[in-house]
C-alpha positions in Angstrom: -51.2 20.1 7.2 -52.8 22.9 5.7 -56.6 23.7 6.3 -58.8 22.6 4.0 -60.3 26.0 3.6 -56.9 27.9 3.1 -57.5 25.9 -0.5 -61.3 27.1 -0.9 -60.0 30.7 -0.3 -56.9 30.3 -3.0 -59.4 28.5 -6.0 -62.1 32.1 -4.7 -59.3 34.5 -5.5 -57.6 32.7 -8.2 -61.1 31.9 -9.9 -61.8 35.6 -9.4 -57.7 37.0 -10.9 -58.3 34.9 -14.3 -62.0 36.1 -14.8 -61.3 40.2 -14.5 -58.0 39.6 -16.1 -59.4 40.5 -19.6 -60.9 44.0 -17.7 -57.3 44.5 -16.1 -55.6 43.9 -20.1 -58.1 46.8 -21.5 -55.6 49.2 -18.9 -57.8 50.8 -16.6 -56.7 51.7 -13.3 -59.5 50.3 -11.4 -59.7 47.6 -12.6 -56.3 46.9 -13.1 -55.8 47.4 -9.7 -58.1 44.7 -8.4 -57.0 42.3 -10.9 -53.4 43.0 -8.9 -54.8 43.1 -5.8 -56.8 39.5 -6.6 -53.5 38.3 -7.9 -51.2 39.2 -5.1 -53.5 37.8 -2.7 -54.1 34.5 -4.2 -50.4 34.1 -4.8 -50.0 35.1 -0.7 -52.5 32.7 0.5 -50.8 29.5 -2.2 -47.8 30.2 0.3 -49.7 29.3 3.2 -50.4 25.7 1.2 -47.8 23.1 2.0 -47.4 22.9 -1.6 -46.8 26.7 -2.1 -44.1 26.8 0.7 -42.2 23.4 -0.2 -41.8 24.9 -4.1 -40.3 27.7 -2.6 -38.3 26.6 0.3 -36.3 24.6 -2.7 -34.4 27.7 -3.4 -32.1 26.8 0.2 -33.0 30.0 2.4 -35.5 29.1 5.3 -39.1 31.0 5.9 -38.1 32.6 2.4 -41.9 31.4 1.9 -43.1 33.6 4.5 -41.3 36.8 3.4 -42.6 36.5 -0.2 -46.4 36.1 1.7 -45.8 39.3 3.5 -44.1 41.0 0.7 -47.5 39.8 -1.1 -50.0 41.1 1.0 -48.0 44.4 1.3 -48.2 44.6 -2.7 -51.9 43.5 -2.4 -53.4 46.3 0.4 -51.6 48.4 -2.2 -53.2 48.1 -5.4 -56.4 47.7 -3.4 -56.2 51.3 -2.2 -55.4 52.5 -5.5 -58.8 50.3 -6.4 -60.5 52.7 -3.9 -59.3 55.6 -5.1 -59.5 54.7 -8.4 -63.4 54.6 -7.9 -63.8 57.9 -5.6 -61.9 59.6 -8.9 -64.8 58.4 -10.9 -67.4 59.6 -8.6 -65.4 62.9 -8.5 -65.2 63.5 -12.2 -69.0 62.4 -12.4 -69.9 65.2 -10.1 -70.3 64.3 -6.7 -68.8 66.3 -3.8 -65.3 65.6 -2.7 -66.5 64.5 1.3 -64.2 63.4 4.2 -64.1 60.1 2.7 -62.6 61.0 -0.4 -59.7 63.0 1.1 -58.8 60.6 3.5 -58.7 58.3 0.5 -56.7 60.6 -1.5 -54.3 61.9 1.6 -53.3 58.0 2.0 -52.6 57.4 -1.8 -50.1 60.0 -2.4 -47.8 58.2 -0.1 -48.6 54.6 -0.4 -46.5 53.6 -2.5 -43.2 55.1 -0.7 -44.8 54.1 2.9 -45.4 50.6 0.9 -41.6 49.9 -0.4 -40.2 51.5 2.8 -42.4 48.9 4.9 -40.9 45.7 2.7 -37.2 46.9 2.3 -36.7 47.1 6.0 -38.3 44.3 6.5 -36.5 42.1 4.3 -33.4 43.9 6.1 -34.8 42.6 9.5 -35.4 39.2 7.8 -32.0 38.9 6.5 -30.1 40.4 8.8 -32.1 40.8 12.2 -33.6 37.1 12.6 -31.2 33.9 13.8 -30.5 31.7 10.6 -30.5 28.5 12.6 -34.0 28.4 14.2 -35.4 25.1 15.0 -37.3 24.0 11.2 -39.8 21.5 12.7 -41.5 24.3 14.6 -44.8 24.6 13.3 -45.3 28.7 12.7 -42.9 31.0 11.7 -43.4 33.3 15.2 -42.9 29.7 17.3 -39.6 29.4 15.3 -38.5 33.0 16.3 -40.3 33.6 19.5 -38.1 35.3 21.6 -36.0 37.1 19.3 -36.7 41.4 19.4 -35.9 41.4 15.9 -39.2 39.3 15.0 -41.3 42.4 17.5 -39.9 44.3 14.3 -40.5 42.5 11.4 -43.9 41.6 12.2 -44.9 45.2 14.0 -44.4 46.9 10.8 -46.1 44.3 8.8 -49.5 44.4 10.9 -49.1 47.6 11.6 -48.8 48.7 7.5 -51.9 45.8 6.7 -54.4 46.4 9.9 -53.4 50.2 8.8 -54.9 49.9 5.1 -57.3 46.7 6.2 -59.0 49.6 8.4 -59.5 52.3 5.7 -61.1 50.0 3.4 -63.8 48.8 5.9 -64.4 52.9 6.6 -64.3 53.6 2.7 -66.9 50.4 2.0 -69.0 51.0 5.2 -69.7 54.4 4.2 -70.2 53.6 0.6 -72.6 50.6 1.9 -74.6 53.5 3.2 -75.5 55.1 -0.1 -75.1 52.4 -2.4 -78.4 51.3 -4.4 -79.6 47.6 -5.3 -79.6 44.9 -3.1 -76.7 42.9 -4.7 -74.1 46.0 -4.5 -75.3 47.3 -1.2 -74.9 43.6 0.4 -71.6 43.4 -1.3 -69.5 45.9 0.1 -71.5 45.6 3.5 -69.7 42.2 3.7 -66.5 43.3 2.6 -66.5 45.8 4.9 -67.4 42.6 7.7 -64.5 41.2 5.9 -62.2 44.1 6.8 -63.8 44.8 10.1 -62.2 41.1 11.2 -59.0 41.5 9.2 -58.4 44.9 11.7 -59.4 42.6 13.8 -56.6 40.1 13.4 -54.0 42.9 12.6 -54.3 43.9 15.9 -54.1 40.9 17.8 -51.2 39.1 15.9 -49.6 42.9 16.6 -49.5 42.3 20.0 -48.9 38.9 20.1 -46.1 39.4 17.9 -45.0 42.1 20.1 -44.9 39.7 23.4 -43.6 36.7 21.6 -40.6 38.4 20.2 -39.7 39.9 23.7 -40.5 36.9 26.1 -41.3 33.3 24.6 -44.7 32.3 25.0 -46.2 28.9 25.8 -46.9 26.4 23.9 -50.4 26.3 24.6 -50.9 29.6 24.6 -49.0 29.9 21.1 -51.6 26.9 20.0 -54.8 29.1 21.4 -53.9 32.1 19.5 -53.0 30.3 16.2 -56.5 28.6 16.2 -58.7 31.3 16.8 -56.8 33.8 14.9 -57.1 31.4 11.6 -60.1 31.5 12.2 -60.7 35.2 11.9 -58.6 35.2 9.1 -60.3 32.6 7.1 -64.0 34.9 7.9 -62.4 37.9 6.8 -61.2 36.6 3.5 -64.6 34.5 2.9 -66.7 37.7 3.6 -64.3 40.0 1.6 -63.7 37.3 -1.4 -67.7 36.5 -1.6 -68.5 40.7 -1.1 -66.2 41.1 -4.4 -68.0 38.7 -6.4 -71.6 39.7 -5.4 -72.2 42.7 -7.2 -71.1 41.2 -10.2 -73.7 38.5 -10.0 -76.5 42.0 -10.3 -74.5 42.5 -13.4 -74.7 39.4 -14.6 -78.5 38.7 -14.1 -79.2 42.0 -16.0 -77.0 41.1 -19.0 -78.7 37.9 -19.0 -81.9 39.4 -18.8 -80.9 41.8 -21.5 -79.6 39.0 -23.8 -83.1 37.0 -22.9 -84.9 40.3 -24.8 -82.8 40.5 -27.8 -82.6 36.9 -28.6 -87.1 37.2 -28.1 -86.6 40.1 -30.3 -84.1 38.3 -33.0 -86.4 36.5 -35.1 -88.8 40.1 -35.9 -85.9 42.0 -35.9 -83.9 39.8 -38.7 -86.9 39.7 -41.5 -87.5 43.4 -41.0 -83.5 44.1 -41.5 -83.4 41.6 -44.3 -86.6 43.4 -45.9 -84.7 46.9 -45.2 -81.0 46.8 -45.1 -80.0 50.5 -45.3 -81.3 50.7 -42.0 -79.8 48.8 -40.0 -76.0 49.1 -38.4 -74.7 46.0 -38.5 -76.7 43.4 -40.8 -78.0 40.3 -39.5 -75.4 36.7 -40.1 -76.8 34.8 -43.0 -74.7 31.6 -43.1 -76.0 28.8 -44.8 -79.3 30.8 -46.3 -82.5 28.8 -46.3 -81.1 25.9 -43.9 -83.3 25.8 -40.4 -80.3 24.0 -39.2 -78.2 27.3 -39.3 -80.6 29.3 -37.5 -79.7 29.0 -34.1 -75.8 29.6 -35.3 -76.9 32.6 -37.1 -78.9 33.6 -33.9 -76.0 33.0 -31.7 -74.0 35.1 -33.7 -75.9 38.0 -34.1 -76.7 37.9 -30.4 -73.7 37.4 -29.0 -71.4 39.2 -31.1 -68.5 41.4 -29.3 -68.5 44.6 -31.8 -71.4 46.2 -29.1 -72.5 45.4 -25.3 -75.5 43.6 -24.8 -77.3 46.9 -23.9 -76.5 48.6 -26.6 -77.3 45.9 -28.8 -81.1 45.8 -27.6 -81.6 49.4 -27.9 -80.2 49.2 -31.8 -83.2 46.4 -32.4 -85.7 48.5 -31.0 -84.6 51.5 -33.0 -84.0 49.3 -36.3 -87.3 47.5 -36.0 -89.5 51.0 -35.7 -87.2 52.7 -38.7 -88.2 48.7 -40.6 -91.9 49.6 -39.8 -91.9 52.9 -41.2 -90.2 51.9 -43.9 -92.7 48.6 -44.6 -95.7 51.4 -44.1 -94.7 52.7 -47.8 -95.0 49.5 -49.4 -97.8 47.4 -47.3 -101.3 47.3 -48.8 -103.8 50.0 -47.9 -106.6 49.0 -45.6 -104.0 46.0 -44.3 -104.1 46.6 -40.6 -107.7 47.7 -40.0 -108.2 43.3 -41.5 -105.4 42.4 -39.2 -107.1 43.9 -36.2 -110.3 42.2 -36.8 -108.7 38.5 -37.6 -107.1 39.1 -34.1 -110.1 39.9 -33.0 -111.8 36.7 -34.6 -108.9 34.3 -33.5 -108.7 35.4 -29.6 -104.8 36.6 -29.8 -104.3 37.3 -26.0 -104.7 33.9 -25.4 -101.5 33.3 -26.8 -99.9 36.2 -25.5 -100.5 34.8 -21.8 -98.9 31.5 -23.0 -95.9 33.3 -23.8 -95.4 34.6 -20.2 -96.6 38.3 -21.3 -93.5 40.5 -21.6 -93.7 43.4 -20.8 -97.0 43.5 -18.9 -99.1 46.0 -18.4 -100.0 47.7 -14.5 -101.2 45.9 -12.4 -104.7 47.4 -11.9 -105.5 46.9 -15.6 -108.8 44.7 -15.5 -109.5 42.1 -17.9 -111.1 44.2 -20.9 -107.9 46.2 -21.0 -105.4 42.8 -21.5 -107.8 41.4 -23.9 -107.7 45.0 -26.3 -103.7 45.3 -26.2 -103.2 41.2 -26.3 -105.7 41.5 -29.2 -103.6 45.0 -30.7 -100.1 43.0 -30.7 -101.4 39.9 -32.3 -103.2 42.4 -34.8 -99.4 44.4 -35.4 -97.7 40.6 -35.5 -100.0 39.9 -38.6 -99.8 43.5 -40.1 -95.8 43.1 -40.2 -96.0 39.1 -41.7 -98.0 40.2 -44.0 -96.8 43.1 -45.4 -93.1 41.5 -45.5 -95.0 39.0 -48.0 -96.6 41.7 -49.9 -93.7 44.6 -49.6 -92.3 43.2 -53.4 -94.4 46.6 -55.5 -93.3 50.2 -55.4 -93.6 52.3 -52.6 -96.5 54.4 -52.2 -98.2 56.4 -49.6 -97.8 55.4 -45.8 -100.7 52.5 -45.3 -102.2 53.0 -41.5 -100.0 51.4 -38.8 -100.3 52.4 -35.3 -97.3 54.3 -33.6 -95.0 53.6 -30.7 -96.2 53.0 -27.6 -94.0 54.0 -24.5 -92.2 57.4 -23.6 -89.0 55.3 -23.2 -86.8 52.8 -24.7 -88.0 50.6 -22.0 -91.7 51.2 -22.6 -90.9 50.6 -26.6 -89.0 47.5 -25.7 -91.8 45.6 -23.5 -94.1 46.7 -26.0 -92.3 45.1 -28.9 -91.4 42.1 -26.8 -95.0 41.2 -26.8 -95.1 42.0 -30.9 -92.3 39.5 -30.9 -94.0 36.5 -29.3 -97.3 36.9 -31.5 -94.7 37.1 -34.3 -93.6 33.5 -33.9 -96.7 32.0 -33.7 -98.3 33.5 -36.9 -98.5 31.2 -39.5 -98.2 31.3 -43.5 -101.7 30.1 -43.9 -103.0 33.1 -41.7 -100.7 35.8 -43.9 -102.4 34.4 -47.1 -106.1 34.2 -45.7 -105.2 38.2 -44.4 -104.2 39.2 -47.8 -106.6 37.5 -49.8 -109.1 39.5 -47.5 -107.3 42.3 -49.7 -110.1 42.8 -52.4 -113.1 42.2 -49.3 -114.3 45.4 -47.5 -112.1 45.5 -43.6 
């Protein structure tokens, strides 16, 4: 009966084969070549379910399963050093030095491929033609049905042999890359699938030997059992370490495009009244279905947010550069005088109050004392009422730039936080605050 694990490890690499099969369909070589190497192995590993094997075995020639496994795993160390290399060419054309690393790397992937269909012919020679046709079916492993037969010493000398082989130059390739890689998530990552690779040497080597000695002299049943239980074992670590190594990295790449899509959708609601008020300068404009229904917003949100024509990155930075080019643009047609009131109804009305109820993004150093919060909580609440209002009031001709302060920030980043906070004093102005500010218009500021 198969292990219950040997189906947690298929659904890992399965799960993981469908999810970067969109990258692998875009037709580049890296990752096209862990989408195959993902593939291969989750196809390998359904042949060691009882299911896998039993759909097989219906074509009529016995341990056909396990060929097509080995065969597998052959294809699978394959593409994975062409993964490898595939990402030392990146680093290369990037600028970094061409070290040891890399030309071991590169040495082994001129010849993989030959060494690779070499390996698998002759051992589907060997398998046809080598190993007796008539061993005993209700033997539980494919060595305990061969065991004393040279030919099987062959067979399964040049498979571990070929895997431990390329199973070793990863974990050297990832252990060395461990070394230098920054953030947590990527730097734990490969130091686990280099573990990972560590124990599947590990287990090259010892079913090596073992197949070595069992194809030359039977073994013992018990001492057949004893290898066969520990060495699953190291197999199932290696592919657990490797399997969860592969996926962690992405979960750093999936908390900062969250985090990202977190800002823009804060962002959204400032960002789509400035584009409607000035739609020559934006890129894409925003999605106005159903106008004036409050039940379409969120769709409307959604779609501007999540849309596929840009990445999420991208996306952000285009807000924060459409909603300063919005500003300037409101600047021409806002009433003079407008901002200098705004600042004082902040002021009047406490704004950093609210600003600390909405979590304060972007937030300023940590040894800023109290006096400095309450001055820039009380600045964004003052530029949230400046833009309101002068979207109401932008209908006249434009005219000379009314006073609005500039950017803050040296960086997108700095601009970003600093609109974030903008944003969330945005939301909670209200209409009758816009038409006390600009009936204020006519009073000295």
């Amino acid at each position: 009966m198969t292990h219950a694990l040997t189906y947690v490890i298929v659904a890992l690499l399965m799960l993981q084969a469908l999810w970067r099969a969109p990258a692998a369909l875009r037709g580049r070589t890296r990752e096209r070549s862990l989408w195959g190497t993902l593939t291969a192995m989750s196809l390998a590993w359904l042949l060691r379910t009882d299911p896998g094997r039993q759909l097989v075995e219906r074509v009529g020639v016995h341990d056909l399963a396990t060929l097509l496994k080995h065969v597998l795993v052959i294809a699978a160390m394959t593409a994975l050093l062409r993964y490898v290399t595939a990402i030392d060419a990146a680093a290369l054309r990037s600028g970094a030095p061409a070290g040891r690393r890399i030309r071991v790397t590169a040495a082994a992937h001129r010849h993989i491929i030959a060494i690779s269909a070499v390996t698998s012919a002759v051992m589907a020679a060997v398998f046809l033609l080598g190993l007796r046709r008539t061993a005993e079916p209700t033997a539980p492993e494919f060595l305990d049905r061969h065991t004393g037969e040279p030919a099987v010493a062959l067979y399964m000398g040049l498979f571990y042999l070929f895997s431990g082989s390329l199973i070793a130059l990863c974990a050297y390739q990832w252990g060395s890359k461990a070394r230098e890689a920054r953030g947590p998530a990527l730097r734990g990552g490969l130091w686990m699938m280099t573990a990972g690779m560590v124990l599947g040497a590990l287990y090259a080597a010892i079913r090596l030997v073992y197949s070595v000695l069992a194809g030359l002299h039977p073994v013992s049943a018990g001492h057949a059992a004893a290898q066969e239980a520990f060495t699953e074992v190291v197999l199932d670590c290696c592919f657990l370490l490797w399997g969860t190594g592969v996926v962690l990295p992405v979960t750093q790449a999936a908390g900062n495009r969250y985090r990202t899509l977190r800002k823009t959708v804060k962002l959204h609601r400032m960002w789509r009244d400035l584009a409607l008020a000035a739609p020559d300068l934006v890129a894409v404009p925003p999605s106005r279905l159903l106008p004036g229904s409050r039940a379409a917003v969120p769709l409307n949100t959604a779609r501007d947010v999540l849309s596929r024509t840009m990445t999420p990155e991208f996306r952000l930075g285009r807000y924060i550069t459409e909603i300063r080019d919005a500003i300037l643009e409101l600047r021409r047609r806002a009433p003079e005088g407008l901002y200098a009131r705004a600042l004082a109804m902040a002021g009047r009305e406490g704004g950093p109050g609210r600003e600390e109820q909405e979590g304060q993004q972007g937030r300023l150093d940590a040894g800023e004392g109290r006096e400095g919060r309450d001055v820039h909580g009380t600045e964004a609440r003052a530029q949230a009422l400046w833009i309101r209002a002068a979207l109401t009031a932008a209908g006249g001709p434009a005219g000379p730039p009314a006073e609005f302060p500039a950017g803050r920030g040296q960086s997108l980043a700095d601009e970003g936080a600093w609109l974030l906070r903008i944003a969330a004093a945005y939301a909670e102005v209200t209409h009758y605050e816009v038409v006390t500010l600009l009936a204020e218009e006519s009073q000295p500021a």
